[in-house]
N, CA, C and O atoms as a Tinker XYZ file with bonds, in Angstrom:
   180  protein
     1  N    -49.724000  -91.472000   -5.426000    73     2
     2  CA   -49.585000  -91.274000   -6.871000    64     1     3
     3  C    -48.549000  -90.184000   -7.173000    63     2     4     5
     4  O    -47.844000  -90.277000   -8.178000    81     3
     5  N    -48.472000  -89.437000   -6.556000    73     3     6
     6  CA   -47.893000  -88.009000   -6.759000    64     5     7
     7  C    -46.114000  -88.327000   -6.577000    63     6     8     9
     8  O    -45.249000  -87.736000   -7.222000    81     7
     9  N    -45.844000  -89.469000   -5.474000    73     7    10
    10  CA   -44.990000  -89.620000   -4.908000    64     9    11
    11  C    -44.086000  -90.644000   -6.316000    63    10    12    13
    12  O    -42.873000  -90.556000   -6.507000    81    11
    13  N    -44.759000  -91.290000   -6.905000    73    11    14
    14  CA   -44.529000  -92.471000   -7.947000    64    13    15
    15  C    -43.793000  -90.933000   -8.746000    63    14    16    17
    16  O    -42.619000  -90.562000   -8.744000    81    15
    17  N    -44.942000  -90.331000   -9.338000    73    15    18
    18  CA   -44.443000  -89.099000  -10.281000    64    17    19
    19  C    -43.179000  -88.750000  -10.143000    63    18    20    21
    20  O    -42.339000  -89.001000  -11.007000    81    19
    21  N    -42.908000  -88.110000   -8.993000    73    19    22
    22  CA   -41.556000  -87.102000   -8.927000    64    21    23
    23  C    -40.621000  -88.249000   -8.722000    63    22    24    25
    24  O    -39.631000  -88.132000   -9.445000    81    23
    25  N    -40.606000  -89.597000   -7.778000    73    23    26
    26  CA   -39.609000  -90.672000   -8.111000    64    25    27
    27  C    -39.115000  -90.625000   -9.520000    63    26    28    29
    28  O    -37.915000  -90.461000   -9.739000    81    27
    29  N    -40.221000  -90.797000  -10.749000    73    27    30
    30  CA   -40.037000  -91.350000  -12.156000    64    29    31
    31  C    -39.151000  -89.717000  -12.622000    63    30    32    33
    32  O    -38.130000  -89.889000  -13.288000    81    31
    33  N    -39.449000  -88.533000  -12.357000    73    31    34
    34  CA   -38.849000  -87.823000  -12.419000    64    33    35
    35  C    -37.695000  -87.409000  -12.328000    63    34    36    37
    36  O    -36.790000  -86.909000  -12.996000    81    35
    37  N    -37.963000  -87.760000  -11.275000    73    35    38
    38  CA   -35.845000  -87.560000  -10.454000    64    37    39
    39  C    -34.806000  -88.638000  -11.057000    63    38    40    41
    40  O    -33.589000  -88.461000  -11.107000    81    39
    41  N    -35.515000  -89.824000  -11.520000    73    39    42
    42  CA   -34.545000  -90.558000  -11.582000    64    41    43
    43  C    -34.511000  -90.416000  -13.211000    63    42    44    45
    44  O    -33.547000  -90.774000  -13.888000    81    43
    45  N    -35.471000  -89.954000  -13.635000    73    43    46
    46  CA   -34.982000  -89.751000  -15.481000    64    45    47
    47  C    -33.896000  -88.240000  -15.860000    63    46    48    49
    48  O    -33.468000  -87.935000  -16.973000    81    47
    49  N    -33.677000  -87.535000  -14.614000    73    47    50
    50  CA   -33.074000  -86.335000  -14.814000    64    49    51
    51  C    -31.827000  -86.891000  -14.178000    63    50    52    53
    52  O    -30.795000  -86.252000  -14.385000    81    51
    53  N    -31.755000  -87.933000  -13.468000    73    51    54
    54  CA   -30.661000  -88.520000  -13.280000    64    53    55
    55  C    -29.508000  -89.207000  -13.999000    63    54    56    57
    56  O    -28.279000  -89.281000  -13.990000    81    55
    57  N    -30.869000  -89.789000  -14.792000    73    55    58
    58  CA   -29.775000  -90.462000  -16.005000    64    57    59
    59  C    -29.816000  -89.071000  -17.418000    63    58    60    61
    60  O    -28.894000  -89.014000  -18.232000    81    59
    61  N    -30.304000  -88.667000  -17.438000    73    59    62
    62  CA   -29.576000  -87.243000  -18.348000    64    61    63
    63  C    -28.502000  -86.849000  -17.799000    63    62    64    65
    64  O    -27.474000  -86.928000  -18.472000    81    63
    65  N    -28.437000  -86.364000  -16.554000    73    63    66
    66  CA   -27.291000  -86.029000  -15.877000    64    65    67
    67  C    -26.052000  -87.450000  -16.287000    63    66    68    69
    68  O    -25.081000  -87.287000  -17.025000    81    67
    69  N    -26.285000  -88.302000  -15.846000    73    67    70
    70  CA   -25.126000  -89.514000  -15.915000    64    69    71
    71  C    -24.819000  -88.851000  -17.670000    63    70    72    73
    72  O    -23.891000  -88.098000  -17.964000    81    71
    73  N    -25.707000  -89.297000  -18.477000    73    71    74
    74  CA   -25.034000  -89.305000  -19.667000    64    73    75
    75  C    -24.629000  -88.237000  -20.126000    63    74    76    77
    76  O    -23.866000  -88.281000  -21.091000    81    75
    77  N    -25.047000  -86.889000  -19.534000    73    75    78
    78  CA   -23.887000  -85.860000  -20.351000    64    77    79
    79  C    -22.204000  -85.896000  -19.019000    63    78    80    81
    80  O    -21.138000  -85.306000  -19.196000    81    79
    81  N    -22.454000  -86.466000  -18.259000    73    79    82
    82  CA   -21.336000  -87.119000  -17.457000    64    81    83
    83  C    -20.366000  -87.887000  -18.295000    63    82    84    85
    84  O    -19.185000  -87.681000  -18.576000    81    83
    85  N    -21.091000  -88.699000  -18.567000    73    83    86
    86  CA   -20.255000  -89.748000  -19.500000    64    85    87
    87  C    -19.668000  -89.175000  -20.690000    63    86    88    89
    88  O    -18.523000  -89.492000  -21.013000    81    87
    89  N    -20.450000  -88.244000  -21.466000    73    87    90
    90  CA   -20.075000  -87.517000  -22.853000    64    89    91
    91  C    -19.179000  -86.796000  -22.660000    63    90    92    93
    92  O    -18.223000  -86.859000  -23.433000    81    91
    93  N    -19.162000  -85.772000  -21.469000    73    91    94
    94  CA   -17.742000  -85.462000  -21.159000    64    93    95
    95  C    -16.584000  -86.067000  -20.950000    63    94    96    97
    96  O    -15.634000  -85.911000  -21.717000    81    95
    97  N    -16.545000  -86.695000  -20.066000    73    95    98
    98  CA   -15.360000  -87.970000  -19.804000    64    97    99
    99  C    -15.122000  -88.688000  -21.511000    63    98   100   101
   100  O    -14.071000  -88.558000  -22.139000    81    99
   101  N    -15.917000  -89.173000  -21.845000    73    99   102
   102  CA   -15.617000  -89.346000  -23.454000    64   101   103
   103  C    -14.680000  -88.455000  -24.080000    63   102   104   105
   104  O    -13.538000  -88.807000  -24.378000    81   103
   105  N    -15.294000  -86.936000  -24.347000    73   103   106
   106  CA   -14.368000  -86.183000  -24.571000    64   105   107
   107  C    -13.082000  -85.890000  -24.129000    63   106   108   109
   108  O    -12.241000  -85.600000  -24.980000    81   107
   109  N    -12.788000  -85.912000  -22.998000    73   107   110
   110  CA   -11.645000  -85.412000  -22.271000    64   109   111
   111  C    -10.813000  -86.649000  -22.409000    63   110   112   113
   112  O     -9.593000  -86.584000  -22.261000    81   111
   113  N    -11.255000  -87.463000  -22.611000    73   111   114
   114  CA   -10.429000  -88.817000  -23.129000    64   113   115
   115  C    -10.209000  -88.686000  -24.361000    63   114   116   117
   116  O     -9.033000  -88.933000  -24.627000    81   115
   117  N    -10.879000  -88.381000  -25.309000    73   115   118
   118  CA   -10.457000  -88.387000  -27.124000    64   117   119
   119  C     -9.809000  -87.209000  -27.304000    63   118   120   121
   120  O     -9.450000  -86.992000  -28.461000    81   119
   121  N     -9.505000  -86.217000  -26.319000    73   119   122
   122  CA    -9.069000  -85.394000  -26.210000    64   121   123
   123  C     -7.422000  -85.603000  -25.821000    63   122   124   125
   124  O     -6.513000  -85.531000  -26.648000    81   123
   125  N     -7.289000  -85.822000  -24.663000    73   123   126
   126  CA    -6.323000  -87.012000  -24.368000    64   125   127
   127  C     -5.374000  -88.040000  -25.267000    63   126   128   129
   128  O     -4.209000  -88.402000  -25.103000    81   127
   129  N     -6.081000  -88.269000  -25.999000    73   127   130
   130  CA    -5.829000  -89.598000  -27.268000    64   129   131
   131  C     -5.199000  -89.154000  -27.974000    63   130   132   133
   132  O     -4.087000  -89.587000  -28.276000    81   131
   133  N     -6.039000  -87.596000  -28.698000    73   131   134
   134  CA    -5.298000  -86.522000  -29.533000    64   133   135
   135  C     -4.122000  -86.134000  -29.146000    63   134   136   137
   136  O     -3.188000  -86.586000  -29.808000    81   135
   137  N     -3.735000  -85.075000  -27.826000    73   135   138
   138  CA    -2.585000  -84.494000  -28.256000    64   137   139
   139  C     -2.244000  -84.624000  -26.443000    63   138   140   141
   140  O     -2.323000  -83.647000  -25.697000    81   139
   141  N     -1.876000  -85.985000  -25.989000    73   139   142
   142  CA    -1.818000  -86.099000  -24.809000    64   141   143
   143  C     -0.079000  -86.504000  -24.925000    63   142   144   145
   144  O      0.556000  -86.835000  -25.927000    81   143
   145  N      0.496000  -86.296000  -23.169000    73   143   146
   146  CA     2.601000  -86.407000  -23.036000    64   145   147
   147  C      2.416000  -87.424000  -23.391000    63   146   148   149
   148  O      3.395000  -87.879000  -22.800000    81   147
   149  N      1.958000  -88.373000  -23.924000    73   147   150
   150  CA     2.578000  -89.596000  -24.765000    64   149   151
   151  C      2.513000  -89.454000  -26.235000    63   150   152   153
   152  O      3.605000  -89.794000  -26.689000    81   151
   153  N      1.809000  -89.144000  -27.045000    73   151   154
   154  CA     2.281000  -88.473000  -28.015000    64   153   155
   155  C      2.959000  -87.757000  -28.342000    63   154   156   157
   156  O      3.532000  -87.766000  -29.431000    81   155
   157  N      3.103000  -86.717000  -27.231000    73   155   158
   158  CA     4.270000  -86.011000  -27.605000    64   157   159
   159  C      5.594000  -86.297000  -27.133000    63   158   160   161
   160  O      6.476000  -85.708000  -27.758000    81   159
   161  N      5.899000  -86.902000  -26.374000    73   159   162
   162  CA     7.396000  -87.793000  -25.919000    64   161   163
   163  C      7.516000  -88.748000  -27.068000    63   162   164   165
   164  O      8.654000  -89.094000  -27.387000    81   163
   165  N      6.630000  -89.152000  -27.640000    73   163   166
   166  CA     6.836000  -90.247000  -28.282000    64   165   167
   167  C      6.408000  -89.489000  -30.544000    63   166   168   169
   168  O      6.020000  -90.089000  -31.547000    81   167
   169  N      6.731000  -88.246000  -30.317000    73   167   170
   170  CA     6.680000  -87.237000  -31.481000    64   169   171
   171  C      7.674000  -87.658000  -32.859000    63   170   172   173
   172  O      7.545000  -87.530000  -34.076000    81   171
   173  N      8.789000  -88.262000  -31.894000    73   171   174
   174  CA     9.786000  -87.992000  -32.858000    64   173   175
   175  C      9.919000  -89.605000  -33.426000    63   174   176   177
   176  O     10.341000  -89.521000  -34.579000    81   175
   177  N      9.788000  -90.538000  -33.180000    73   175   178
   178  CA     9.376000  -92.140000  -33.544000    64   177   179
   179  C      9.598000  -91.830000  -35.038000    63   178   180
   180  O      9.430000  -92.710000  -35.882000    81   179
């Protein structure tokens, strides 16, 4: 029983972990999008 527990555990702190994973990478991409060398090579258009 005990063993079921900390499985269900580990793997729900796992996917918290994944998704503030993902929320970053999100960011650093819309981040990117914003004021990334292709926008700015491409400034004067």
């Amino acid at each position: 029983m005990d063993e079921n527990v900390d499985d269900a555990t580990i793997n729900e702190a796992e996917e918290v972990q994944d998704e503030a994973l993902e929320k970053e990478d999100e960011k650093k991409k819309a981040r990117l999008r914003k004021r990334g060398p292709y926008r700015k090579a491409h400034a004067n258009w």
